[in-house]
Structures are given as structure tokens and as C-alpha cells.
N, C-alpha and C positions, 0 to 999 in steps of 0.2 A: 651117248655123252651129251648133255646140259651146252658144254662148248660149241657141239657141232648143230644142235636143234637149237643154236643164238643163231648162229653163223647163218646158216639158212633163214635165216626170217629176216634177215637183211637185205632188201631191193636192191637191184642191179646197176641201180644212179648209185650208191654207196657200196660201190664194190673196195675200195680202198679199206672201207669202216673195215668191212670182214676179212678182209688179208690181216689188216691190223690187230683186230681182234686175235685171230688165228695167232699169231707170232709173241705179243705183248704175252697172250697167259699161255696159249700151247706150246712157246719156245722159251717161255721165261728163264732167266738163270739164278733168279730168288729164290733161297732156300723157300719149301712147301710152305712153311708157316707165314714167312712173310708174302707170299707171291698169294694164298688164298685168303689172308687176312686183308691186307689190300683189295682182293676182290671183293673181298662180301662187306668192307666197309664202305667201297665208292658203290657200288652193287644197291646199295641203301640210299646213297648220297646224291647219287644219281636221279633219284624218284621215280621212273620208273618200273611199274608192274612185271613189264616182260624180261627186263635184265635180270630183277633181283629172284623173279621167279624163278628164271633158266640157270641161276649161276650158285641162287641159294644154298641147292642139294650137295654138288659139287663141293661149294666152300666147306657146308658143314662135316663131311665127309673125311675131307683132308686136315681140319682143323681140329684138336684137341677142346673139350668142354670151356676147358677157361681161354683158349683162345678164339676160339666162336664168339663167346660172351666179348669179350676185350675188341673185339672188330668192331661192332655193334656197340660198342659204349664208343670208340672212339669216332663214328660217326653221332651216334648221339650228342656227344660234349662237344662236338667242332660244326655242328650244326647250330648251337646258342654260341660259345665262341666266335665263330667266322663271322657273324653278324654283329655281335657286338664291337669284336674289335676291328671290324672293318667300318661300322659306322664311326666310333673312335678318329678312325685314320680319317674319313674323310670329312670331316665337320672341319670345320675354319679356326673353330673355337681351340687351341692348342690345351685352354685349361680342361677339358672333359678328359684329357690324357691322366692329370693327376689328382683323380677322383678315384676312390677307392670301388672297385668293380661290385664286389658285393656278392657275387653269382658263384655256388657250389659249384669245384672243380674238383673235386675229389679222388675222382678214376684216373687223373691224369698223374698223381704222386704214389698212384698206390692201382694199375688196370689189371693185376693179375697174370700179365704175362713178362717177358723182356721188356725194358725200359724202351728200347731200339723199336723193337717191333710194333710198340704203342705208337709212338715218334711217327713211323715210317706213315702209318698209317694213316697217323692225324695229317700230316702232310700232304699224305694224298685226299684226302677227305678237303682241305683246304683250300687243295688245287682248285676243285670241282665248285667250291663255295665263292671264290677269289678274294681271298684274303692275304694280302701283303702281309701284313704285320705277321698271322700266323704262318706263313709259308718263312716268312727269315725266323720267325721263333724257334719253329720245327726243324728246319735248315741247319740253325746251327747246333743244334743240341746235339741231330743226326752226326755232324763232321765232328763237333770234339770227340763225341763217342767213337770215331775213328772210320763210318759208314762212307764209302767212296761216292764219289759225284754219280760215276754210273748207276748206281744202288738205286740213289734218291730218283734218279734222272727214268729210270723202270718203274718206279710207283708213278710219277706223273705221267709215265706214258699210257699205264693202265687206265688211269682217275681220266684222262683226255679221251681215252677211245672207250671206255663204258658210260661215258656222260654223252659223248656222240651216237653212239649205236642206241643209248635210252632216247635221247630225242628224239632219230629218224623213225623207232619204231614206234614211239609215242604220236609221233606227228603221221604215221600207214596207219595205225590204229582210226586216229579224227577220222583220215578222210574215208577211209572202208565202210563207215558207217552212215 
């Protein structure tokens, strides 16, 4: 298993990473679709070679064609998103708020799969990007649609420990060479 050849390539200084790793997707309680679309969108979000290498197979595996595609579009779109509207947020200038964005967002009204599942996803893709404005956007669309605190609170736990276990392995990679 992809899970367990991650686990192991995680150093012994980051033994927490890989408990957590282990638990976050091997004990998940997210329905398949949402717990592997989560993974292969932060898996991407992440930038990391060795995560989205080891986790790619796995995802695509579990996830149906159009929700493969739909994970990967919603890190695509929250990768121009999370940038935009985090610089937004943080310019001083309050008028760049009400300036018409201009930017195809198209996948996001129409990704091919559950509305929810998109949501969840782009959330946790956000998490990993740090974007305020998109994590309360995503947030709340999540809860009207009736998605419980815990739900949301398992995709950021995923997006936090596949963004860590890509850095530490990113940063064993540097120095091995």
C-alpha cells in the first residue's frame, strides 16, 4: 500500500508526522470519495513529488473518473484563488475588494461531482495555501449545506499532515544529496 511506503519514508525526528498520517486517512470516517479526494487534491497542493507520488495511485483507485478529475480541478482553481484572494485580504487598500476579479472560475459552479465534496475539498486545498477569506467562503457553504464541524475539521487535518510529511520529505530529499 502507497499509505504504508509514505509512512516509512518518514525520519524518526517526525514520528508524530507518521502516526498522524496513519490515522488522518487510514482511520478516516469520511465517506471514500470524500476522504480520497481530499487526499489527492492537498497531495497536489502540497507540491511535493514524494507525497503525491505515493498517494496518487491510491487516490485514483478509490475515486471515480469524474471525481479524480474534480480533486485536481479543485486544487487547480484554489491554487489562482487562494492567492488572489488572500492578496485581496491583505493589501491595506480596502478598494481592491470591490474590483471585479475577472479570473475563470468555472469548475467551481459546475466540478462534476457533489457540490459538498468540491467545497470540502477546496477547503482543504486552502487550508494548505492560507487563505482566510477562502477557508470562511468554503466554511460556510460547507455548514448551510448541513456538513458538521467534525467533517470539515478531517479535511484540514488531512491538508495539515500531507503539507507536513511533503515538507519533511522534501527538505530529507535536499539534504541526502
Amino acid at each position: 500500500m502507497a499509505l504504508d511506503d509514505l509512512k516509512s519514508a518518514v525520519p524518526d525526528y517526525a514520528k508524530d508526522l507518521k502516526l498522524n498520517l496513519g490515522s488522518v486517512i487510514g482511520n478516516s470516517d469520511l465517506p471514500q470519495q470524500q476522504l480520497w479526494g481530499t487526499v489527492l487534491a492537498c497531495a497536489i497542493a502540497s507540491r511535493s513529488p514524494k507525497v503525491l507520488r505515493e498517494l496518487e495511485p491510491e487516490a485514483k483507485a478509490n475515486l471515480s473518473a469524474e471525481a479524480y478529475t474534480a480533486a485536481k480541478s479543485a486544487a487547480a482553481i484554489m491554487g489562482m484563488n487562494n492567492v488572489f484572494y488572500r492578496t485581496r485580504h491583505l493589501l491595506s487598500d480596502p478598494e481592491y475588494g470591490n474590483l471585479r476579479a475577472g479570473l475563470r472560475m468555472n469548475v467551481i459552479g459546475n466540478p462534476g461531482v457533489d457540490k459538498v465534496d468540491f467545497e470540502l475539498w477546496s477547503l482543504a486545498v486552502s487550508a494548505i495555501n492560507g487563505c482566510g477569506m477562502c477557508l470562511d467562503s468554503h466554511e460556510q457553504v460547507l455548514r448551510k449545506a448541513g456538513v458538521e464541524r467534525e467533517t470539515i475539521q478531517e479535511a484540514v487535518k488531512i491538508a495539515s499532515v500531507l503539507q507536513a510529511v511533503g515538507a519533511v520529505l522534501d527538505a530529507e530529499a535536499v539534504l541526502a544529496e
